[in-house]
MIKOL-29171 format. One record per residue (C-alpha): x, y, z; residue number from 0. Coordinates in Angstrom, 1 decimal, m for minus. Each point is the difference from the previous one (the first is absolute). Layout:
<<X, Y, Z>, NUM> ...
END
This chain:
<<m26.4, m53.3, m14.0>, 0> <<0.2, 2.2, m3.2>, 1> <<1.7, 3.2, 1.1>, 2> <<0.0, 2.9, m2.3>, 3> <<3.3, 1.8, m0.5>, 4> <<m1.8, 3.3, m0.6>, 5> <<m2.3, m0.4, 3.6>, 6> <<3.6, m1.0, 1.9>, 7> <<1.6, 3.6, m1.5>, 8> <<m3.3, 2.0, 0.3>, 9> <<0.0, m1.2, 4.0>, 10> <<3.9, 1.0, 0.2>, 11> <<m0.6, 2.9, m1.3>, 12> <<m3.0, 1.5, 1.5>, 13> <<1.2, m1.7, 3.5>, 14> <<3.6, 2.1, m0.7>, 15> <<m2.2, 2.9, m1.0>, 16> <<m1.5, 0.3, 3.7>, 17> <<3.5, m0.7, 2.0>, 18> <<1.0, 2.9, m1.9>, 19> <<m2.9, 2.3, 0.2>, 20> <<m0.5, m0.9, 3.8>, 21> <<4.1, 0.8, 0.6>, 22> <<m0.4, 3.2, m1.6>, 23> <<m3.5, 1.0, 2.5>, 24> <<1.8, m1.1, 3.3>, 25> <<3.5, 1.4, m1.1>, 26> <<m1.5, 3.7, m0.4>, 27> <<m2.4, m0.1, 2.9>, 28> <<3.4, m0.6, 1.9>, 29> <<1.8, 2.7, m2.3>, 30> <<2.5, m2.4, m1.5>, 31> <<0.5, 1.1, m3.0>, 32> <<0.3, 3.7, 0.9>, 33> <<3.2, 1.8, m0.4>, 34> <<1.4, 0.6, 3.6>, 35> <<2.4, 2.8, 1.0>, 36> <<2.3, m0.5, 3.4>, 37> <<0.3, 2.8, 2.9>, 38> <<1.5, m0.2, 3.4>, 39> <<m0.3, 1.2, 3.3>, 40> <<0.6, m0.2, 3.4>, 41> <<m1.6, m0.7, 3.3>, 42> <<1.6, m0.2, 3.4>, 43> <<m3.4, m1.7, 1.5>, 44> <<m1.8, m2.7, m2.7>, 45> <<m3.0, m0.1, 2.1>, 46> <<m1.3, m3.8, m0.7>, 47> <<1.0, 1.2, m4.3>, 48> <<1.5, m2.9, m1.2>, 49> <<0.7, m1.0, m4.0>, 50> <<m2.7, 0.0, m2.7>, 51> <<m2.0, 2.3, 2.1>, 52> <<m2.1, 2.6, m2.2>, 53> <<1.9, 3.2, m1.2>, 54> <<m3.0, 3.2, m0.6>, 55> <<1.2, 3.1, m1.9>, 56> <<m2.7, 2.5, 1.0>, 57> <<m2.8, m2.1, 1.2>, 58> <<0.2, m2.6, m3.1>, 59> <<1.4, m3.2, m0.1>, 60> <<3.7, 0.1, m1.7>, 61> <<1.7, m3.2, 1.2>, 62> <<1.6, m2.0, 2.3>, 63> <<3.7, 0.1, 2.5>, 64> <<2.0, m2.3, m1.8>, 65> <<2.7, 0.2, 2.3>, 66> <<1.0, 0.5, 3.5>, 67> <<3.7, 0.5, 1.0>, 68> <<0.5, m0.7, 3.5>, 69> <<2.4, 2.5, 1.6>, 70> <<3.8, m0.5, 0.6>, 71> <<0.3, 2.0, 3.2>, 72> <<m2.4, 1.1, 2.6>, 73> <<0.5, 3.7, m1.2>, 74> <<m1.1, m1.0, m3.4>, 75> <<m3.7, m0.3, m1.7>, 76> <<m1.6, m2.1, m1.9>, 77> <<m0.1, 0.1, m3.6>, 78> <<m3.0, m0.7, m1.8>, 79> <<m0.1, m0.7, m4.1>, 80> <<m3.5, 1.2, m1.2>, 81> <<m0.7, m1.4, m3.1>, 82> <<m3.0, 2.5, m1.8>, 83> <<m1.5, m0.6, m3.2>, 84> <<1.8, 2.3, m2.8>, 85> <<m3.0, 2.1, m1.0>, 86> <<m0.2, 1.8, 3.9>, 87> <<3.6, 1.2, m0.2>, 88> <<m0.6, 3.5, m1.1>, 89> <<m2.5, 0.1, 3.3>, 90> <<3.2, m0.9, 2.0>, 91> <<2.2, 3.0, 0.9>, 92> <<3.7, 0.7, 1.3>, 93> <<m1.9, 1.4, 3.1>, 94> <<m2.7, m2.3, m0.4>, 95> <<m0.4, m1.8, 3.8>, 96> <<m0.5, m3.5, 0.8>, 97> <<m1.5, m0.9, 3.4>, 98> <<m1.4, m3.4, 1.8>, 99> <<m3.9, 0.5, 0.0>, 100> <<m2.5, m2.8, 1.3>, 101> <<m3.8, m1.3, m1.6>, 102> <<m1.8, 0.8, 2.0>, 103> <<0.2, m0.4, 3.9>, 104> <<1.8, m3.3, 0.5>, 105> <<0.6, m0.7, m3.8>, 106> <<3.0, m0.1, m2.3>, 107> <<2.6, 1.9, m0.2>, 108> <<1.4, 1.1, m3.5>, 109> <<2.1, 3.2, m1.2>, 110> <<m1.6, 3.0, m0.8>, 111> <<2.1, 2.4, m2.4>, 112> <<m1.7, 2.9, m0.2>, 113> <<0.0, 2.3, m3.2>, 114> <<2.7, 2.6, m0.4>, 115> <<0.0, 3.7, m0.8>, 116> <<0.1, 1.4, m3.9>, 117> <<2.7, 1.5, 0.5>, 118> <<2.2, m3.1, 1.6>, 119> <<1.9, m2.1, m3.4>, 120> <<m1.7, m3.0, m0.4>, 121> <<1.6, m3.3, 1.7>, 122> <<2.5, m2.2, m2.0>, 123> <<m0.2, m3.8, 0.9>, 124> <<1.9, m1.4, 2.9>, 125> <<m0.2, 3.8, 1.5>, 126> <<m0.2, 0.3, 3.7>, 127> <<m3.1, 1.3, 1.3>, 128> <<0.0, 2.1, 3.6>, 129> <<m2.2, m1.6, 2.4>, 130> <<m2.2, 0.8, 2.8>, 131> <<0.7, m2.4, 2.7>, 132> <<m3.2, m2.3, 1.5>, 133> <<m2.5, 1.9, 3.0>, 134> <<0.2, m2.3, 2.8>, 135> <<m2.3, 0.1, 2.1>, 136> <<2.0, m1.9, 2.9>, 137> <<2.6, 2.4, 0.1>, 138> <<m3.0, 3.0, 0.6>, 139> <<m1.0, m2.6, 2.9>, 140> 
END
């Protein structure tokens, strides 16, 4: 066989090419290469909310809980890291509230962090956000 030293580099580089082109689509379709910002917050009651669940600032996707601290004591709460992508922090609030919401009627459960008021400074990273604890419906039973 004659191989051509050209052909072998053309296929190495056009293969090399489309590994890099196809990282790229499936690394921003999962926001990978956004800019993230951390938050925290606490919940006394996860509700079935475990770690990498979806984190919504106002309805749109932000993120994901990149962290769950369990409790040291039964009077203490979970805390929750929320990892947001960098360009929704000015939506996010010092009174901004994060609460356990559901899609759906039996779906997922992420955290919604609603948007704060104007007039509320705008949240530093690693700031602890108030929470709304989870509506049971058990507890109504």
């Amino acid at each position: 066989m004659n191989f051509r030293p050209w052909a072998v580099g053309l296929f190495v580089t056009v293969g090399l090419a489309l590994f890099t082109g196809t990282l790229f689509i499936i690394g921003n379709r999962q926001e990978g290469f956004a800019r993230k910002t951390t938050f925290q917050t606490q919940f006394s009651n996860l509700s079935g909310l475990a770690e990498g669940a979806k984190v919504r600032v106002s309805g749109v996707d932000a993120g994901k809980i990149k962290k769950i601290d369990l409790p040291r004591s039964a009077s203490e709460k979970f805390r929750l890291v929320l990892e947001v992508e960098a360009r929704l922090q000015p939506m996010i609030r010092t009174d901004s509230v994060a609460s356990i919401a559901t899609e759906g009627v039996v779906g997922d459960e992420y955290v919604q962090v609603g948007r704060g008021s104007d007039q509320a400074p705008e949240a530093q990273p690693d700031t602890m956000l108030p929470s709304k604890e989870p509506f049971e419906l058990s507890a109504m039973m």
